[in-house]
C-alpha positions as CSV (number, residue, x, y, z in Angstrom):
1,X,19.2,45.4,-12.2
2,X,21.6,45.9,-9.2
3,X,19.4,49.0,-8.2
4,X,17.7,47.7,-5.5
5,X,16.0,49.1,-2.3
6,X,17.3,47.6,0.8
7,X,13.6,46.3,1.5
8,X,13.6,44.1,-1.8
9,X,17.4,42.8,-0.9
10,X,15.9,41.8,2.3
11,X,12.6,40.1,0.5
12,X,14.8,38.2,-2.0
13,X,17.1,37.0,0.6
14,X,14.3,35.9,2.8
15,X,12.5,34.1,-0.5
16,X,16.3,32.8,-1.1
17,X,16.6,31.1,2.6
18,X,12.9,29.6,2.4
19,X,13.9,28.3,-1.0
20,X,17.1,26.7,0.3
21,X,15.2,25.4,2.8
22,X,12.4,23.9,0.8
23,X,14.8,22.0,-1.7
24,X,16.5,21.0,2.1
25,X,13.3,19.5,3.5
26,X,12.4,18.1,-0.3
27,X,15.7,16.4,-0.4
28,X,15.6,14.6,3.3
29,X,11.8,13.3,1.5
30,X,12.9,11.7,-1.5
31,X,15.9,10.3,0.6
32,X,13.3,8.7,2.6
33,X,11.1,7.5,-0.2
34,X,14.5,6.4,-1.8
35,X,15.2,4.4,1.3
36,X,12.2,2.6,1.4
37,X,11.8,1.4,-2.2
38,X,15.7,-0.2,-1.3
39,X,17.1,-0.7,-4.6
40,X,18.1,0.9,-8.1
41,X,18.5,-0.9,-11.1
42,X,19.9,0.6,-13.8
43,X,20.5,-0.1,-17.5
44,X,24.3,0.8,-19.4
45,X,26.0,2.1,-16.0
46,X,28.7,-0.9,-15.3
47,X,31.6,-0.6,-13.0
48,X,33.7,0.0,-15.0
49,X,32.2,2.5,-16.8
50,X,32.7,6.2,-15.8
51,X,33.4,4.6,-12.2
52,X,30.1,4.1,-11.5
53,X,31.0,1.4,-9.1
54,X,32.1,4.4,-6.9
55,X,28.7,5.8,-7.1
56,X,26.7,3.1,-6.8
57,X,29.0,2.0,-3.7
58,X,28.5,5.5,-2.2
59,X,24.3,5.0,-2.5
60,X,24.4,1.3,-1.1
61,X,26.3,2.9,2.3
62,X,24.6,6.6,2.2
63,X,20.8,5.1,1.7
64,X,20.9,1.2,1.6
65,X,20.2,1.1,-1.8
66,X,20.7,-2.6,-4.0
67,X,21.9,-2.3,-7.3
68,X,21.8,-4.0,-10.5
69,X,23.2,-3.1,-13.9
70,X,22.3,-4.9,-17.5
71,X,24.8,-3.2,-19.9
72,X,23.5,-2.2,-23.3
73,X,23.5,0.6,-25.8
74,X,21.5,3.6,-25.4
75,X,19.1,2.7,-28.2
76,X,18.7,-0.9,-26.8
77,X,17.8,1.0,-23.3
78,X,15.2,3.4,-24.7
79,X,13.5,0.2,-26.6
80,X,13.7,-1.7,-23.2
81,X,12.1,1.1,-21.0
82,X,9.5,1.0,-24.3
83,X,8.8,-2.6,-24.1
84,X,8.3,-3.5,-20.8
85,X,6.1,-0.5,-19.4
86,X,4.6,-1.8,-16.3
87,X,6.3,-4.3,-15.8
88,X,10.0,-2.1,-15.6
89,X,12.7,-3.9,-14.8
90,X,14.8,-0.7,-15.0
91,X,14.7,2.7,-13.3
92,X,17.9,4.6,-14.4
93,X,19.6,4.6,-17.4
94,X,22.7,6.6,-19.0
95,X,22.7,7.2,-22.7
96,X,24.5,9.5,-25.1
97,X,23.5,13.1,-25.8
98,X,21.5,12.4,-28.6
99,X,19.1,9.9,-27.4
100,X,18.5,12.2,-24.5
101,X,15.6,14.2,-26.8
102,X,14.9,11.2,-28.5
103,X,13.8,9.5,-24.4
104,X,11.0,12.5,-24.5
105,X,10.0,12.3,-28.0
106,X,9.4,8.6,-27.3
107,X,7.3,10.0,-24.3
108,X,9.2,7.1,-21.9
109,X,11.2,9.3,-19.8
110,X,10.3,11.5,-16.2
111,X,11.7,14.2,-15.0
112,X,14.0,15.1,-12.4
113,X,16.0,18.5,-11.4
114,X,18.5,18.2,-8.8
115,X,20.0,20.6,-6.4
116,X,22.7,21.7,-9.0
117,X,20.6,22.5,-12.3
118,X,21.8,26.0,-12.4
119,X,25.5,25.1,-12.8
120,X,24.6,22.6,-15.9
121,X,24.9,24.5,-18.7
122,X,21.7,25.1,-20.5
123,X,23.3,23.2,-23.9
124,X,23.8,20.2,-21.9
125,X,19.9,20.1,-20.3
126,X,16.8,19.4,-21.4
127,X,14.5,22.7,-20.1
128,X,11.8,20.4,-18.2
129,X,14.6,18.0,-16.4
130,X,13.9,15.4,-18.3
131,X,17.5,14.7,-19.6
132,X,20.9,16.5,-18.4
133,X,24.6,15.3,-19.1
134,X,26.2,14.4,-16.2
135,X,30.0,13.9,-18.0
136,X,31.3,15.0,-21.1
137,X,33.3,13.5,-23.6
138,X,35.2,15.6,-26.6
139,X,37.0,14.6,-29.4
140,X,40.7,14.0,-28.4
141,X,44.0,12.5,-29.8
142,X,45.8,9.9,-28.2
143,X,49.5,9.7,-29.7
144,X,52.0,7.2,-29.3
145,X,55.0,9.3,-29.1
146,X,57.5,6.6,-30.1
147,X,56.4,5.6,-32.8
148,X,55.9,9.3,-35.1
149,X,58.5,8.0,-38.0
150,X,60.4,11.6,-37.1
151,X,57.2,13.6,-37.4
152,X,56.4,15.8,-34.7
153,X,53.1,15.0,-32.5
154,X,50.2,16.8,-33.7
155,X,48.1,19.3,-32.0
156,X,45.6,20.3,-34.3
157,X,43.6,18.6,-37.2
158,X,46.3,20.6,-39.7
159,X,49.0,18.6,-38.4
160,X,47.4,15.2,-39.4
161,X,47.5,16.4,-43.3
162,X,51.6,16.7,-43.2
163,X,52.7,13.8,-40.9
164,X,54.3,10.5,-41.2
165,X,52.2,8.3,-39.1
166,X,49.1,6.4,-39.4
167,X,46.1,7.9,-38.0
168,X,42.5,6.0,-37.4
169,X,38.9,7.1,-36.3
170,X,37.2,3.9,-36.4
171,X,34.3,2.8,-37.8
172,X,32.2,5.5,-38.7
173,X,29.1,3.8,-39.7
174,X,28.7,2.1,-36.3
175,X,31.1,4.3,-33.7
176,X,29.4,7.4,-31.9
177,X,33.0,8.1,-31.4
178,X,33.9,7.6,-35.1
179,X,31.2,9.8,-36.7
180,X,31.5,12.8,-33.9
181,X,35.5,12.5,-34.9
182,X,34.5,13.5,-38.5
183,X,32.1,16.3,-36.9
184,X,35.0,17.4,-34.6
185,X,37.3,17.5,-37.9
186,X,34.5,19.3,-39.6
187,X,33.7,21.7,-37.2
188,X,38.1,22.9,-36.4
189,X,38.0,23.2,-40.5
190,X,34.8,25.7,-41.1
191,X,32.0,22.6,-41.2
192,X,29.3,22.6,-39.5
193,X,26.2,19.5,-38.5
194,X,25.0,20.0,-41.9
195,X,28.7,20.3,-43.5
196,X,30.8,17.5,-43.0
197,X,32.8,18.3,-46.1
198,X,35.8,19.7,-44.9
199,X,36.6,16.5,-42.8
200,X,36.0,14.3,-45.6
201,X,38.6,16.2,-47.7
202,X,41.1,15.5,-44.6
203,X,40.5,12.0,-44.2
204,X,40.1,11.9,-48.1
205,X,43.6,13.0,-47.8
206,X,45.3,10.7,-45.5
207,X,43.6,7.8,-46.9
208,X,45.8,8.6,-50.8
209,X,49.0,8.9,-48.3
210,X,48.3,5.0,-47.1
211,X,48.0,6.7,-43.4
212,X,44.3,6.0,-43.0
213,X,44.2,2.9,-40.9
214,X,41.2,0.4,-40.7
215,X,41.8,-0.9,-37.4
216,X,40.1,0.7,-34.2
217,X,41.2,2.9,-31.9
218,X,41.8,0.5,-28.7
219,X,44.6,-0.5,-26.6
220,X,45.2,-3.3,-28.9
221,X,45.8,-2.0,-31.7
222,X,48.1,1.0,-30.6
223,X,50.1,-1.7,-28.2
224,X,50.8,-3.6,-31.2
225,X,52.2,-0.6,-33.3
226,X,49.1,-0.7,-36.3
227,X,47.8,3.0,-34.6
228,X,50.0,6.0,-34.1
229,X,47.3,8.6,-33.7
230,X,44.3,7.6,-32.5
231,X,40.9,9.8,-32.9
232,X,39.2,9.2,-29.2
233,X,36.5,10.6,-27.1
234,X,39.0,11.9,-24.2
235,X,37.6,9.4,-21.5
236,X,38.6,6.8,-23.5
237,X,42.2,8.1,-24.5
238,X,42.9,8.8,-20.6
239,X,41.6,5.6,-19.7
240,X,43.8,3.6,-22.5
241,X,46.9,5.8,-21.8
242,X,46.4,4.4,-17.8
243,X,46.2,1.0,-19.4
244,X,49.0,0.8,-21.7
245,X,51.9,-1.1,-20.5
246,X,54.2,1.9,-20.8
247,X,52.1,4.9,-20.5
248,X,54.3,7.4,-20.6
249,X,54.5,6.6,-24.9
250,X,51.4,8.0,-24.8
251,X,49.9,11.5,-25.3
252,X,46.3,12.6,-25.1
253,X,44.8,16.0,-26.1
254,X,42.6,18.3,-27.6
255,X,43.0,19.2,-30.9
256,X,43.5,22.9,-30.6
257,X,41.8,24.2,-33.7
258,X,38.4,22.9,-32.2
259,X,36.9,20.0,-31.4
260,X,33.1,18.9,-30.4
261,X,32.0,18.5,-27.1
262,X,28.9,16.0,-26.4
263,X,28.4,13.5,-23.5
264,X,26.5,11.4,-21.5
265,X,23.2,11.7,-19.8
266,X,20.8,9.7,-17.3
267,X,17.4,9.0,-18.4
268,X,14.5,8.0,-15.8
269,X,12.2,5.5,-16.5
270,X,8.7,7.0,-16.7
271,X,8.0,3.3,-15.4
272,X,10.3,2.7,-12.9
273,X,9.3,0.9,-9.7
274,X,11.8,2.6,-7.7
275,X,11.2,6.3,-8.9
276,X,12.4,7.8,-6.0
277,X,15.5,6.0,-5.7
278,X,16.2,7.3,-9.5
279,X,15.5,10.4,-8.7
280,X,18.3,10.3,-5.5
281,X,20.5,8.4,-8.0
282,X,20.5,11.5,-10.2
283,X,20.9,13.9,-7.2
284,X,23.8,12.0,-6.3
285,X,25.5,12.4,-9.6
286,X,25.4,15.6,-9.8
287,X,26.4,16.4,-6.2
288,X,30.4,17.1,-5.6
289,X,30.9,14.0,-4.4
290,X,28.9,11.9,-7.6
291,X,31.2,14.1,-10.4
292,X,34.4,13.3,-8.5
293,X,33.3,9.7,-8.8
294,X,33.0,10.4,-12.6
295,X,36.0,11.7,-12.6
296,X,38.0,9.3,-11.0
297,X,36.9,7.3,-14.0
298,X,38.5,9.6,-16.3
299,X,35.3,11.8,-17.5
300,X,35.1,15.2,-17.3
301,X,32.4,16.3,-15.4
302,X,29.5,18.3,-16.2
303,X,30.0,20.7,-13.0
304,X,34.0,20.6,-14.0
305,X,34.3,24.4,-13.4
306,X,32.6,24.6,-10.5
307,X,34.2,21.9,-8.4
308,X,37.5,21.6,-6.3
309,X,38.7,18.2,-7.3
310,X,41.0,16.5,-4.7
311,X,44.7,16.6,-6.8
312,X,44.8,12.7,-7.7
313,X,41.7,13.3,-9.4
314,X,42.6,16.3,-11.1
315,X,45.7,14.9,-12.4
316,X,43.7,12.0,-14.5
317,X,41.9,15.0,-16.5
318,X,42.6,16.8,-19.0
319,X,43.4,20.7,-18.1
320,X,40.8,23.2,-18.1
321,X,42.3,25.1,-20.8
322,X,42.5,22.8,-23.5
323,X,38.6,22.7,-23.5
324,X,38.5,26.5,-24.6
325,X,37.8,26.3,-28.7
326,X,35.2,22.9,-28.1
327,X,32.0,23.3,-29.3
328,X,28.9,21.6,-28.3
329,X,26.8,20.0,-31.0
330,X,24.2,23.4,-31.8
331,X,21.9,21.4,-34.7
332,X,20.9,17.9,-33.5
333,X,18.3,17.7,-36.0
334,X,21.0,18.3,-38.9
335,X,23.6,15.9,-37.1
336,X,21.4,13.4,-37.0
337,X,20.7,13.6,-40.6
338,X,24.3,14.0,-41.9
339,X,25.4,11.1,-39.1
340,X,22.8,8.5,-41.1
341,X,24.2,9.7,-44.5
342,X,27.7,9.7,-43.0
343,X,28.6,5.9,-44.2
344,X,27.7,6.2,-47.4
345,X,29.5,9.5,-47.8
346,X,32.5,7.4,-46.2
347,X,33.0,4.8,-48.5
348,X,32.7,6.9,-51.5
349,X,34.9,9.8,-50.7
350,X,37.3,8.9,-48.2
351,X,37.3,4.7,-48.4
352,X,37.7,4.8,-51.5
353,X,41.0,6.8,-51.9
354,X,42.9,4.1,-50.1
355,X,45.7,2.4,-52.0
């Protein structure tokens, strides 16, 4: 493939430089359309969220554009951009992984490539543009260190079969966070989307020791010593850890014998009123400048690998390297079949083990 004739390397770097240019003078376009429609409003992207407030501060000083966000879950936003067709009252919203396919099947989405498609990997990114994660979240542990009863602090799923501690994953009939936890165990322990077996046997396992606690995951409940171990997307573990009144208790990682990796994506309302200004929204994100925001709010960017963050930032991630044996959901189709069946499956093998 590298065999070329000079002519051709000159041909493709000429059709290179025209293309450059042509996504150049396409940008400065939809900037200008952007500009004019004046506003985004956008559905499940609060401040305090992902530090979106960064991002939409950047697009109010960059482009003049208003803002408005209504909070809600992802199936409550799909419904929404559903209900109100013409009369949209949102342009942009963000919604987990699995309603991303779920957004085209309900045929209520548009699409939109930016500038930095070829550095999202294609298991995060729907082909047409329609959906594309913008952050990640994986399956993590957050550890209060003080508080192990002698054991040591676990760094795999193994290690939660042998210690003292009590460990919870939350509600797994109404958590995303709870039900990709049982995948993640699943998945380190020779599972799979259609085999959640192996993590029911774990949890199965720690509920007979008395170590399966019923209280969620939140600051709350570790603070007040009911937690030790705490099954957590790894957002929410960094961002707890940076909350706790003594944060340095606390540990956060990925489980080193695997873990599954999902996340986040925007969806554009085929019905927005401000289409362009969605469209620059989601050009924004994934620009340098968007994921850093993300990552200031303690989720790992999509682009991850292929950005310098500034140090601060860096140091509220999790390294590189633990990310090595995470695995991205392959079967959504099975998942979201064994995720439905998932509660029953709950109460009668693990639940049901407790003391």
């Amino acid at each position: 493939m590298k065999q070329f004739f000079l002519a051709s390397l000159l041909g493709s770097t000429i059709a290179l430089c025209t293309t450059a240019m042509a996504a150049d003078s396409d940008l400065k376009t939809l900037e200008a359309a952007a500009k004019a429609e004046g506003a985004v409003n956008s559905v499940g992207m609060p401040d305090d969220w992902a530090n979106w407030k960064g991002t939409w501060e950047d697009l109010a000083k960059k482009y003049g554009l208003k803002h408005i966000d209504t909070d809600m879950s992802s199936a409550q936003e799909i419904a929404k951009f559903a209900a109100e067709k013409d009369n949209a009252s949102a342009d942009i919203g963000d919604v987990g992984a699995a309603f991303g396919p779920i957004s085209v099947k309900q045929g209520v989405v548009q699409p939109y490539k930016p500038t930095t498609w070829e550095q999202i990997p294609d298991w995060a990114k729907d082909k047409d543009g329609n959906w594309a994660l913008a952050y990640t979240g994986t399956i993590a542990f957050i550890v209060n260190k003080k508080l192990l009863h002698g054991s040591e602090a676990p760094t795999k799923w193994a290690d939660l079969k042998t210690g003292k501690y009590k460990v919870s994953i939350g509600d797994v009939s109404t958590a995303a966070q709870a039900a990709n936890g049982v995948l993640a165990a699943a998945l380190a322990n020779g599972g799979d989307e259609k085999n959640i077996q192996p993590a029911l046997l774990l949890f199965a396992d720690i509920a007979k020791q008395g170590r399966l606690s019923m209280a969620n995951p939140t600051i709350a409940t570790m603070e007040k010593g009911e937690i030790e171990v705490g099954v957590v997307w790894d957002f929410n573990g960094l961002s707890y850890k940076a909350k706790m009144a003594n944060p340095d208790d606390y540990i956060v990682l990925i489980p080193s014998d695997g873990s599954v990796i999902s996340g986040y994506t925007t969806i554009i309302n085929k019905y927005a009123k401000h289409p362009n200004a969605a469209k620059l929204t989601r050009e924004y994100i994934f620009s340098d400048a968007g994921q850093i925001n993300l990552a200031k709010g303690n989720a790992r960017p999509i682009r991850a690998e292929h950005l310098k963050l500034p140090e601060e930032v860096k140091a509220k991630l999790l390294p590189n390297e633990q990310y090595k044996k995470v695995t991205p959901i392959k079967d959504a189709d099975a998942w979201e079949k064994t995720s439905k069946a998932l509660p029953q499956k709950w109460q009668e093998e693990v639940i049901i083990n407790m003391p």
